[in-house]
N, CA, C and O atoms as CSV, one atom per row, in Angstrom:
chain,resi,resn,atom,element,x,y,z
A,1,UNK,N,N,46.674,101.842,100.211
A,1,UNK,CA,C,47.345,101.526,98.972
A,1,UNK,C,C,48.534,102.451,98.765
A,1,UNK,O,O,49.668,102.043,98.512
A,2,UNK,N,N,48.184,103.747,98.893
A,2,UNK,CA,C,49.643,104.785,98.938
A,2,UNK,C,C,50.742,104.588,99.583
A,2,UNK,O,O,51.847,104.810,99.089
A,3,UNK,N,N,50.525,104.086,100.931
A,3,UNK,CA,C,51.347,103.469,102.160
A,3,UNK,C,C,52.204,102.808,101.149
A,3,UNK,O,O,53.335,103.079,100.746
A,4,UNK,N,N,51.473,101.989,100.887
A,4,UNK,CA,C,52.061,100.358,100.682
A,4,UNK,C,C,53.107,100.932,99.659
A,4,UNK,O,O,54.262,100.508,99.683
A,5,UNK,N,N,52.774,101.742,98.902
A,5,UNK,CA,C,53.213,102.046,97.311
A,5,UNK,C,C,54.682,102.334,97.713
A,5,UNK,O,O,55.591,101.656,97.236
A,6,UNK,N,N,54.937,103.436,98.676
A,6,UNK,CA,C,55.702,104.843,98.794
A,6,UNK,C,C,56.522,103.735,99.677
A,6,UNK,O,O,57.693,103.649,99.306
A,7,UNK,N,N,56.137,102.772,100.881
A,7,UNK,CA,C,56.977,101.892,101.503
A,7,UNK,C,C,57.695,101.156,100.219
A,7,UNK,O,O,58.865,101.467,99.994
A,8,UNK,N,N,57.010,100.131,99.313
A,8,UNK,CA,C,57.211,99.422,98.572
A,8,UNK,C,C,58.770,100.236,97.803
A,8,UNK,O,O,59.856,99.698,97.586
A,9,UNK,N,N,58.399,101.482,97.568
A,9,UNK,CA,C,59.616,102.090,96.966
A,9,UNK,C,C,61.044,102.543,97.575
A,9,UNK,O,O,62.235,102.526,97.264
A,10,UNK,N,N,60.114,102.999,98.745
A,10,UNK,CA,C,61.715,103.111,99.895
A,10,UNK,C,C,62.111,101.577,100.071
A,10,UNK,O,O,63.304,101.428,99.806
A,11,UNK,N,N,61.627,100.669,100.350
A,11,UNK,CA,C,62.170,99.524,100.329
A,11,UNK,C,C,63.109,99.387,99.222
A,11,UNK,O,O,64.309,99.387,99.495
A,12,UNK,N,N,62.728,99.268,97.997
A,12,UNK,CA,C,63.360,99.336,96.986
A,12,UNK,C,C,64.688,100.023,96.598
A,12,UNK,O,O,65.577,99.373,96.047
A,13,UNK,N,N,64.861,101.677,96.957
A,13,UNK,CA,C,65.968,102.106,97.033
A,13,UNK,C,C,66.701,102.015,97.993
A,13,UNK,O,O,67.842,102.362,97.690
A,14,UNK,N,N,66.560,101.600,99.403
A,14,UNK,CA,C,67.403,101.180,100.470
A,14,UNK,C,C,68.274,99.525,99.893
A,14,UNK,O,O,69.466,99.237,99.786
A,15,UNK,N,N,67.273,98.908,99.686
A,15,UNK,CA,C,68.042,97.355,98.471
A,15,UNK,C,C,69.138,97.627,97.529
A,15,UNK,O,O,70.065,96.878,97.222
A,16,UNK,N,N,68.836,99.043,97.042
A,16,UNK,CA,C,69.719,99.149,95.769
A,16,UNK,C,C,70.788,99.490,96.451
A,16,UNK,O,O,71.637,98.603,96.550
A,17,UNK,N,N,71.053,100.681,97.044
A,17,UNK,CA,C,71.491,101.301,97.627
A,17,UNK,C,C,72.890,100.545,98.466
A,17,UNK,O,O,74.091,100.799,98.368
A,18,UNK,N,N,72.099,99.449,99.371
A,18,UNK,CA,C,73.031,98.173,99.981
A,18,UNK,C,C,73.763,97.562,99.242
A,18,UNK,O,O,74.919,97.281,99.560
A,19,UNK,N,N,73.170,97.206,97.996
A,19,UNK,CA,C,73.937,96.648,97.021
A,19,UNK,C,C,75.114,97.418,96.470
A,19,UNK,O,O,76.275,97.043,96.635
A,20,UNK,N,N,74.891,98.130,96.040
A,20,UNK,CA,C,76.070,99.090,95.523
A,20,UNK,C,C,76.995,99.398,96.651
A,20,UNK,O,O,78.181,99.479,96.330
A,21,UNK,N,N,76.678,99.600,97.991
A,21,UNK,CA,C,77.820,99.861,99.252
A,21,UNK,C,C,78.096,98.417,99.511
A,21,UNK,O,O,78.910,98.366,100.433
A,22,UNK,N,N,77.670,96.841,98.973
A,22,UNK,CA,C,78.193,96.032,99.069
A,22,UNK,C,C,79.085,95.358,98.212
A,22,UNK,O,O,79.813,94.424,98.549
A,23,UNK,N,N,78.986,95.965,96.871
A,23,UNK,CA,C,80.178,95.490,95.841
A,23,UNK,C,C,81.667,95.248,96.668
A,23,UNK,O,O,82.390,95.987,97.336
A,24,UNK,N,N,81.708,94.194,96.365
A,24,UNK,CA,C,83.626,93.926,97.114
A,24,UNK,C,C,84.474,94.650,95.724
A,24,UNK,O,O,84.415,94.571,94.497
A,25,UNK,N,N,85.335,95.439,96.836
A,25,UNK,CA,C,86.694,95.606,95.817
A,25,UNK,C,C,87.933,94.844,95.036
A,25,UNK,O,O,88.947,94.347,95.528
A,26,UNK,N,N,87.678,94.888,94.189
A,26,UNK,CA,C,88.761,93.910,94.070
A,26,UNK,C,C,90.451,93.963,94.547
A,26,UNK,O,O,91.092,95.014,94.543
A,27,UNK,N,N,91.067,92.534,94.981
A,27,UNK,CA,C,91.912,92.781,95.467
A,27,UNK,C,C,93.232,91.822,94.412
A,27,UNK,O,O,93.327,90.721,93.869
A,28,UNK,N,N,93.846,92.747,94.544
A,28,UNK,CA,C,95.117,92.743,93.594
A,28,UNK,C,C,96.280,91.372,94.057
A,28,UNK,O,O,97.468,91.554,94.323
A,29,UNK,N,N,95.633,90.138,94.060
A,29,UNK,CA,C,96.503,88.912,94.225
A,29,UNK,C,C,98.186,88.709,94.283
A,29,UNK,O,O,98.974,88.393,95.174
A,30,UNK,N,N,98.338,89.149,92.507
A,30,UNK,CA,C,99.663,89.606,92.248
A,30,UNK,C,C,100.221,90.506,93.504
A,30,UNK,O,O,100.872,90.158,94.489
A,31,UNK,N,N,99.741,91.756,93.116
A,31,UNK,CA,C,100.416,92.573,94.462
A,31,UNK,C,C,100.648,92.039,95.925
A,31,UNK,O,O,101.657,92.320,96.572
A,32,UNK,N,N,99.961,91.506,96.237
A,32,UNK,CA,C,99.865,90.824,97.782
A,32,UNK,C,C,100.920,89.823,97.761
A,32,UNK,O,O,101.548,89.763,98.819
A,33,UNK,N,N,101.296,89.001,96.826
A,33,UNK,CA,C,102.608,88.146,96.445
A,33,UNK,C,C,103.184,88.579,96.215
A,33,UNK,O,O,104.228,88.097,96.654
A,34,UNK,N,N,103.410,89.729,95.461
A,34,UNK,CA,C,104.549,90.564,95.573
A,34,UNK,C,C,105.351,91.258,96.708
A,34,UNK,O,O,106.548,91.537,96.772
A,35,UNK,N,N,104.092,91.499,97.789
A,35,UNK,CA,C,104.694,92.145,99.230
A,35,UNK,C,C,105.482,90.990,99.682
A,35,UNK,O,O,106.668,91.067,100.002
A,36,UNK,N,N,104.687,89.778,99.700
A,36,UNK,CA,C,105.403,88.819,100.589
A,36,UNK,C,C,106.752,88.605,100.171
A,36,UNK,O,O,107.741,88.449,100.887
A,37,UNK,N,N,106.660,88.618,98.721
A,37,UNK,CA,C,108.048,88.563,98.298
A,37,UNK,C,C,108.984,89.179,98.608
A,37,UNK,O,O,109.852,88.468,99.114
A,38,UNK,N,N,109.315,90.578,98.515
A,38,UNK,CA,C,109.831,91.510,99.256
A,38,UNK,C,C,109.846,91.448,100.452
A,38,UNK,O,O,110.678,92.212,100.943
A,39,UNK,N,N,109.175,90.753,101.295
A,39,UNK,CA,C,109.119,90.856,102.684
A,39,UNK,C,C,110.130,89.481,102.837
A,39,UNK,O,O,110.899,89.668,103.780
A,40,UNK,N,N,110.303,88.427,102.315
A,40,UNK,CA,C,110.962,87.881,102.328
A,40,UNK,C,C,112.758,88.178,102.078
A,40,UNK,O,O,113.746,87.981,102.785
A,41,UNK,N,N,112.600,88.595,101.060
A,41,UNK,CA,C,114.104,89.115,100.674
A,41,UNK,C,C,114.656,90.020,102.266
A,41,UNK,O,O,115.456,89.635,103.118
A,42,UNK,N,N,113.759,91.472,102.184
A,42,UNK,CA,C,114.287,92.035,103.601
A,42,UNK,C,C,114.306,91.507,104.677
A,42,UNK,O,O,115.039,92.078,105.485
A,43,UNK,N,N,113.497,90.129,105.239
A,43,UNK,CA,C,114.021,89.558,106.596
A,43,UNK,C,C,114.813,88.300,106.061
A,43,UNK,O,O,114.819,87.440,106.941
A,44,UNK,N,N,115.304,88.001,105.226
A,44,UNK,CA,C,116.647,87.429,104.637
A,44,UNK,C,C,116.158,85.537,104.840
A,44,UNK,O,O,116.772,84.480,104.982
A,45,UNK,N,N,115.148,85.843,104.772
A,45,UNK,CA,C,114.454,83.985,104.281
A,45,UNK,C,C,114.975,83.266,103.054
A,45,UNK,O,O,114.961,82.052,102.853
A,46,UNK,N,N,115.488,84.330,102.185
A,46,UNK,CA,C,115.838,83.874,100.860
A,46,UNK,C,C,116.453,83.293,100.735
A,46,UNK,O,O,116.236,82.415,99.900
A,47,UNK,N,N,118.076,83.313,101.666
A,47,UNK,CA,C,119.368,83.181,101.969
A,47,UNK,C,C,119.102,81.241,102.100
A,47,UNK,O,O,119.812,80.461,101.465
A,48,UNK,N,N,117.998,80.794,103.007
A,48,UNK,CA,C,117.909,79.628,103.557
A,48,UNK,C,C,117.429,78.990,102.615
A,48,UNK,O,O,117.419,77.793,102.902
A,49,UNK,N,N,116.918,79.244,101.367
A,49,UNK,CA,C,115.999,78.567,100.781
A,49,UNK,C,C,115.692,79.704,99.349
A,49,UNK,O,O,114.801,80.522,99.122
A,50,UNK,N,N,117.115,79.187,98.461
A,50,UNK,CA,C,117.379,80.261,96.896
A,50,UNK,C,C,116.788,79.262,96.102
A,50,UNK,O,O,116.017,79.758,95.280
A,51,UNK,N,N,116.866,78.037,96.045
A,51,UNK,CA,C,116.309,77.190,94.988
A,51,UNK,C,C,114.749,77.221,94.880
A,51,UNK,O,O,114.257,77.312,93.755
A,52,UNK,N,N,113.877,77.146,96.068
A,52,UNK,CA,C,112.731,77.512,96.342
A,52,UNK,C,C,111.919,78.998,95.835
A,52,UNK,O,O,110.846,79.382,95.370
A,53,UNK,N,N,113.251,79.507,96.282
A,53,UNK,CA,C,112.736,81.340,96.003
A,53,UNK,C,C,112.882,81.480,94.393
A,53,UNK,O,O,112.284,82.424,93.877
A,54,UNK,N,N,113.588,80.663,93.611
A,54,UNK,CA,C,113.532,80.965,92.199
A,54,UNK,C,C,112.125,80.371,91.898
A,54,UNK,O,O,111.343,81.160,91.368
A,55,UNK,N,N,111.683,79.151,92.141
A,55,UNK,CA,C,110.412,78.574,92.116
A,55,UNK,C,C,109.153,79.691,92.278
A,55,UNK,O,O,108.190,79.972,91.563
A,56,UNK,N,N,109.445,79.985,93.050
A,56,UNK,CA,C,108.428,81.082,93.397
A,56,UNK,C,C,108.106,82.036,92.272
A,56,UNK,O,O,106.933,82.283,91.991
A,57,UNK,N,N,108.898,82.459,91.765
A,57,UNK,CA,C,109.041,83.943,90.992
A,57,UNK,C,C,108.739,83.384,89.933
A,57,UNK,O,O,107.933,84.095,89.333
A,58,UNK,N,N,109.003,82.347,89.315
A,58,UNK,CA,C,108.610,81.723,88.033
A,58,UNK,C,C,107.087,81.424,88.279
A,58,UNK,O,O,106.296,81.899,87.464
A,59,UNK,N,N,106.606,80.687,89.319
A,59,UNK,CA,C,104.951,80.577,89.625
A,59,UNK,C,C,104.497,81.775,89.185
A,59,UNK,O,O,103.626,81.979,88.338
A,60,UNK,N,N,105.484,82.985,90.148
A,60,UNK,CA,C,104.170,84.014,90.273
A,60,UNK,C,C,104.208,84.821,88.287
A,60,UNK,O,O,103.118,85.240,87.897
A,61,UNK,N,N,105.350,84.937,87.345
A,61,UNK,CA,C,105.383,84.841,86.094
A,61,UNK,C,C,103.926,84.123,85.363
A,61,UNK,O,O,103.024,84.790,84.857
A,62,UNK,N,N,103.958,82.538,85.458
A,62,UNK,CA,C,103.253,82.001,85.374
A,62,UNK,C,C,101.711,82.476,85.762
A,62,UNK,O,O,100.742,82.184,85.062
A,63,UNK,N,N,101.633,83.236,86.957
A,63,UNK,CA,C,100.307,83.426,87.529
A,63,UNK,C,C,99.972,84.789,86.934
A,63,UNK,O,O,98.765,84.912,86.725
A,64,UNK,N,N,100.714,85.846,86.604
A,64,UNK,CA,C,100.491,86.572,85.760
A,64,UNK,C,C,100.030,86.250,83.899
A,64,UNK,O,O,99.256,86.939,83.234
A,65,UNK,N,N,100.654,85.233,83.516
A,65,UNK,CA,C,100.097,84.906,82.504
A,65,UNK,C,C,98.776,84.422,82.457
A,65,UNK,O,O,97.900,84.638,81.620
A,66,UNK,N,N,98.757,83.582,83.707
A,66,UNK,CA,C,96.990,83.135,83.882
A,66,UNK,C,C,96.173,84.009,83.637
A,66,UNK,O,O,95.296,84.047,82.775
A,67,UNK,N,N,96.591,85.053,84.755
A,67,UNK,CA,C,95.253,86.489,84.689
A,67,UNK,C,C,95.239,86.726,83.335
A,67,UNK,O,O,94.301,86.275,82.678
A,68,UNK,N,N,96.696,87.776,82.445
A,68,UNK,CA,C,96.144,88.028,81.587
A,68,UNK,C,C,95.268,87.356,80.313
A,68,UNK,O,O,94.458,87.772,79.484
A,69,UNK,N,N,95.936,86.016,80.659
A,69,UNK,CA,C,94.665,84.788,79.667
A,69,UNK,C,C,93.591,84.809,80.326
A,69,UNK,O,O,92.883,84.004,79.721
A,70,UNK,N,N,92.806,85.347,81.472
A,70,UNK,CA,C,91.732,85.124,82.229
A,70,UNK,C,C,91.177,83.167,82.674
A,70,UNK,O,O,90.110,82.565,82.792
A,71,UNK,N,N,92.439,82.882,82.768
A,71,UNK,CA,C,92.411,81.309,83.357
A,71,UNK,C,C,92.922,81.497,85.108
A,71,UNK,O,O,94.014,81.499,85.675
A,72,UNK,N,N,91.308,81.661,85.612
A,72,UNK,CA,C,91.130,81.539,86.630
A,72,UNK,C,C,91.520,80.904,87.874
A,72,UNK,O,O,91.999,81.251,88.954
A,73,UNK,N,N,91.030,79.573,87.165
A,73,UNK,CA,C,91.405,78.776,88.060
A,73,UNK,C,C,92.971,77.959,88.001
A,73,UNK,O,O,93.252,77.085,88.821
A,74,UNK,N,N,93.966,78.412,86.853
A,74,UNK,CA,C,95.119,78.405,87.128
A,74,UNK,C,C,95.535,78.978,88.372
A,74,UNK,O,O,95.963,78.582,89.457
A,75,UNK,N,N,95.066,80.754,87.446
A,75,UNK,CA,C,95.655,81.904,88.599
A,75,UNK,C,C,95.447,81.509,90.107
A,75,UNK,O,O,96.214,82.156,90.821
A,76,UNK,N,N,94.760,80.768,90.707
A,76,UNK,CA,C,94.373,81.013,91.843
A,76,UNK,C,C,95.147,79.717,92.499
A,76,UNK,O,O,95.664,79.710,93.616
A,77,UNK,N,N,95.117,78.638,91.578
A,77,UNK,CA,C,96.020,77.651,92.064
A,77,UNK,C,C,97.573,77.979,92.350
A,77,UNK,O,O,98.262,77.674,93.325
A,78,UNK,N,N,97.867,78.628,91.297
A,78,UNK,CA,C,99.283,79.141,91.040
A,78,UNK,C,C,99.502,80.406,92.789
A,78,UNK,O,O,100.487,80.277,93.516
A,79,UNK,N,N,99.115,80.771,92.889
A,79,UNK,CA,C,98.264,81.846,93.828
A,79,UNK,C,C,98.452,81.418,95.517
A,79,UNK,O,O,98.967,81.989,96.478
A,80,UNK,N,N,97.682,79.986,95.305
A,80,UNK,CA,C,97.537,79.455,96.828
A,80,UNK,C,C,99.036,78.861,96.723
A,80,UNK,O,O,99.778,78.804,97.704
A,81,UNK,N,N,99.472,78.343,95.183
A,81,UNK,CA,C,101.248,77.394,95.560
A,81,UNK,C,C,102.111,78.645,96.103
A,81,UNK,O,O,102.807,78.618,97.118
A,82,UNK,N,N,101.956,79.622,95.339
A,82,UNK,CA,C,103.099,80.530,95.879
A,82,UNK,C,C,103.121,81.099,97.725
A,82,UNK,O,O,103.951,81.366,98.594
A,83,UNK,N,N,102.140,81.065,97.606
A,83,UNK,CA,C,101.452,81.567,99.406
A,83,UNK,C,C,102.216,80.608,100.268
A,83,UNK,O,O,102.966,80.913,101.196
A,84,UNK,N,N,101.816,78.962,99.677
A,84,UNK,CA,C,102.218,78.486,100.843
A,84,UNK,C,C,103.625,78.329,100.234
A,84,UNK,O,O,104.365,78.317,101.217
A,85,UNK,N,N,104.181,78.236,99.418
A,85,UNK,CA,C,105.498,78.401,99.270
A,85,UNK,C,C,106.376,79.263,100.037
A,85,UNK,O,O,107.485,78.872,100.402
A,86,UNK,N,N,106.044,80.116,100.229
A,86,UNK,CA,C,106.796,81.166,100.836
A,86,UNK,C,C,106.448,81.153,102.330
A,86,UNK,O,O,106.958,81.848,103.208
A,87,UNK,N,N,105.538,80.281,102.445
A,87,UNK,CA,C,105.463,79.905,104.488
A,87,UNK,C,C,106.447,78.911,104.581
A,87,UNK,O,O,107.253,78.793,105.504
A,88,UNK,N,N,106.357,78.261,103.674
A,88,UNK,CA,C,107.788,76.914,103.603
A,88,UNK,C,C,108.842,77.731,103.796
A,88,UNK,O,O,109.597,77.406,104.712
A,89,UNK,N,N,109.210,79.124,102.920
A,89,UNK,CA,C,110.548,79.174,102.980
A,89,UNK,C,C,110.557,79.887,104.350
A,89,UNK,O,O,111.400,79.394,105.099
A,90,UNK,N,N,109.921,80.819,104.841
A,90,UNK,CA,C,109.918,81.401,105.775
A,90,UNK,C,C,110.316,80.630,106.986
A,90,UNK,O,O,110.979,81.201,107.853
A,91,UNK,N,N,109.858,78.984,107.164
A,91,UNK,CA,C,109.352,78.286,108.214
A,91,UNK,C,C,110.942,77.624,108.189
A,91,UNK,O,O,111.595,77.306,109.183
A,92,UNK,N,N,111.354,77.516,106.783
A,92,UNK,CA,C,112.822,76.448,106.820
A,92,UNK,C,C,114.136,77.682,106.980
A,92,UNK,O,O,115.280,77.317,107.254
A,93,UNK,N,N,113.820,79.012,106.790
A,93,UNK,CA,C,114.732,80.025,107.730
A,93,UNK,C,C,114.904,80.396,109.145
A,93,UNK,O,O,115.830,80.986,109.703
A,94,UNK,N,N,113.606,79.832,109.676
A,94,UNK,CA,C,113.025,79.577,110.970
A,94,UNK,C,C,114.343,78.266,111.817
A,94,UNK,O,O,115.159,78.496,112.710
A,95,UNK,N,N,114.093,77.109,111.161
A,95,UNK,CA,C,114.453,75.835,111.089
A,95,UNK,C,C,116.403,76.210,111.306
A,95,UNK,O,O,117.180,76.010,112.240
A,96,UNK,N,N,116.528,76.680,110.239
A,96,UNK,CA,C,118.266,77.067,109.725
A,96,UNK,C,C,118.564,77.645,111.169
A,96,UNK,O,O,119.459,77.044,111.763
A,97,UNK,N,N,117.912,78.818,111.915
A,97,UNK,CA,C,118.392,79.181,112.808
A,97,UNK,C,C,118.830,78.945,113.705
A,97,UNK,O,O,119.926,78.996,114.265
A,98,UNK,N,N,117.141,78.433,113.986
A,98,UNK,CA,C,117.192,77.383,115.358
A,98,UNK,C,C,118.722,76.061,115.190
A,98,UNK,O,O,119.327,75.610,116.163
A,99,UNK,N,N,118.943,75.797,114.100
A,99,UNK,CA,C,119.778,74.804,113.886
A,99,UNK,C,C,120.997,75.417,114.488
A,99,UNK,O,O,121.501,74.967,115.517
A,100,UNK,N,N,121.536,76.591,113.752
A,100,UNK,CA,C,122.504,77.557,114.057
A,100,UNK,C,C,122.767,77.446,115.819
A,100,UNK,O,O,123.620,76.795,116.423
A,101,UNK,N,N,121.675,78.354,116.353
A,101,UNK,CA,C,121.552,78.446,117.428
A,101,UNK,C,C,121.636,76.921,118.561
A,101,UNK,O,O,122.053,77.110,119.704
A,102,UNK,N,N,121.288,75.725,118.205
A,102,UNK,CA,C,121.453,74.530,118.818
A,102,UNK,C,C,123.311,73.943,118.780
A,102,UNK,O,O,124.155,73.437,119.519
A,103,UNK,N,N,123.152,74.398,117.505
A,103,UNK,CA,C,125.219,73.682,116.837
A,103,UNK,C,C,125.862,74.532,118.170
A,103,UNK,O,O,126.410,73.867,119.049
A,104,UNK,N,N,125.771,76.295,118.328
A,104,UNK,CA,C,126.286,76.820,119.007
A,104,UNK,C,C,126.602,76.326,120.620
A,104,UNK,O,O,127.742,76.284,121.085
A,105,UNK,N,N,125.087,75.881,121.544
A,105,UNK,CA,C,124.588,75.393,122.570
A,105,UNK,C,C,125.564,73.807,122.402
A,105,UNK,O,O,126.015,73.499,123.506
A,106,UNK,N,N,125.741,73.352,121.904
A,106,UNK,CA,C,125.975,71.964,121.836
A,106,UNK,C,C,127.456,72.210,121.693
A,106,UNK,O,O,128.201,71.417,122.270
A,107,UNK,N,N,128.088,73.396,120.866
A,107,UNK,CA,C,129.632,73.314,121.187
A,107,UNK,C,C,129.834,73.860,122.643
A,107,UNK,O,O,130.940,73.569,123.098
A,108,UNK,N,N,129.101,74.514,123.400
A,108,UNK,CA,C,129.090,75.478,124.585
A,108,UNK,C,C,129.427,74.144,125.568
A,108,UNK,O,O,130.403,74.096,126.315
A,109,UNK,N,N,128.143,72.774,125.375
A,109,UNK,CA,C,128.274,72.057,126.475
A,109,UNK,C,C,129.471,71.429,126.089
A,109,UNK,O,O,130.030,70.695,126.904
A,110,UNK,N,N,129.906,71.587,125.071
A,110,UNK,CA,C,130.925,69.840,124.623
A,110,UNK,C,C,132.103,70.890,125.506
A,110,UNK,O,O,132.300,70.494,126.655
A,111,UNK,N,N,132.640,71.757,125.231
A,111,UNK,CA,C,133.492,72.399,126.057
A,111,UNK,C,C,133.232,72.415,127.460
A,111,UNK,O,O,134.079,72.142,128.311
A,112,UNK,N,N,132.232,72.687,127.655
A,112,UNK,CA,C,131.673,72.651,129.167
A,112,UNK,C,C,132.241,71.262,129.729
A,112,UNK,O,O,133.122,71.295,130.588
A,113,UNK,N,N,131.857,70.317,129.360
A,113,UNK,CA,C,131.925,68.903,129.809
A,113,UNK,C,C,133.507,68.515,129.726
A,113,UNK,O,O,134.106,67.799,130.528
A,114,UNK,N,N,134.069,69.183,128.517
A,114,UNK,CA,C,136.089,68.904,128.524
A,114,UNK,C,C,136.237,69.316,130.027
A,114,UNK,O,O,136.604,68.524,130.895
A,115,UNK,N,N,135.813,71.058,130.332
A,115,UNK,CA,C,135.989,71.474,131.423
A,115,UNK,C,C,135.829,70.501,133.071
A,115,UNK,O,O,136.559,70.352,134.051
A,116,UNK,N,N,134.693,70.092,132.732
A,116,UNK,CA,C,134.467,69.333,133.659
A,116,UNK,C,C,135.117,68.225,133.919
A,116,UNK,O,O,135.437,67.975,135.081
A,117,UNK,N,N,135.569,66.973,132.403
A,117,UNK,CA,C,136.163,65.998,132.650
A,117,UNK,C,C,137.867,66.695,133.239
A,117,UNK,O,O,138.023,66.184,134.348
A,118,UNK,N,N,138.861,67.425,132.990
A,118,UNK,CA,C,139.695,68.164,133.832
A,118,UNK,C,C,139.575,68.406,135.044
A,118,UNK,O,O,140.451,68.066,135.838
A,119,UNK,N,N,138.475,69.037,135.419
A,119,UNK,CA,C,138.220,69.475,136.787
A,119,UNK,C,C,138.387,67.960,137.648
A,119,UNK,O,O,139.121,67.858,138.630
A,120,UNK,N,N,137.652,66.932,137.148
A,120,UNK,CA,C,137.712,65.525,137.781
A,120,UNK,C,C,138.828,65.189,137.876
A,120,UNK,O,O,139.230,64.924,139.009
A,121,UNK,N,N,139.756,65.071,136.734
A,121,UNK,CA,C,141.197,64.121,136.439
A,121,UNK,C,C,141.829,65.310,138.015
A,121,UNK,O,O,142.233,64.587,138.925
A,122,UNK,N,N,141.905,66.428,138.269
A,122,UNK,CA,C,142.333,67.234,139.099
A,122,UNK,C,C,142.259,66.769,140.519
A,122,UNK,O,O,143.228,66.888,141.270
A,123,UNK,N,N,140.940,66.153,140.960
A,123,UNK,CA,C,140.594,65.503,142.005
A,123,UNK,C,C,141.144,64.652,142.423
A,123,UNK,O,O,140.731,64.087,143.436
């Protein structure tokens, strides 16, 4: 019966114990949209996509009002729009480049090919 007792209790404070080293921390939403934000501006995504990026900043306004009203499930909607918002803009600065970079390639051949139609008329 003592066994059982003195187990029964270490059981008990090892449970508690887990529990309390398992509380999740909370993590600061706002802030984490805020990095991206900034991370956006410094690799210059903004530039491709300003009408979008005002969108954003007004969401994340908006998503701050949620929290402090404790409307949850705004905040979190508002939360996931801005997230993927900012993969959009990221993805259509992506897009702009590559565009950039193709216009360039495509004046390279169109000259290339003048070159070439000359070289023929020469023949």
């Amino acid at each position: 019966m003592r066994k059982t007792t003195i187990s029964l209790i270490f059981g008990t404070i090892l449970l508690f114990i887990s529990t309390v080293q398992a509380k999740k921390t909370k993590v600061d939403e706002i802030l984490i949209v805020q990095k991206m934000i900034n991370n956006a501006y410094q690799q210059g995504y903004v530039d491709s996509a300003p009408i979008e990026m005002n969108a954003v900043e007004k969401k994340v306004i908006l998503a701050k009002e949620a929290k402090q009203k404790r409307n949850k499930k705004l905040f979190s909607q508002l939360i996931r729009e801005v997230k993927a918002d900012l993969r959009i803009i990221k993805k259509r600065a992506e897009v702009n480049k590559l565009n950039l970079e193709l216009s360039e390639i495509q004046n390279k051949n169109h000259e290339s090919q003048q070159i070439l139609d000359e070289l023929k008329e020469q023949l």
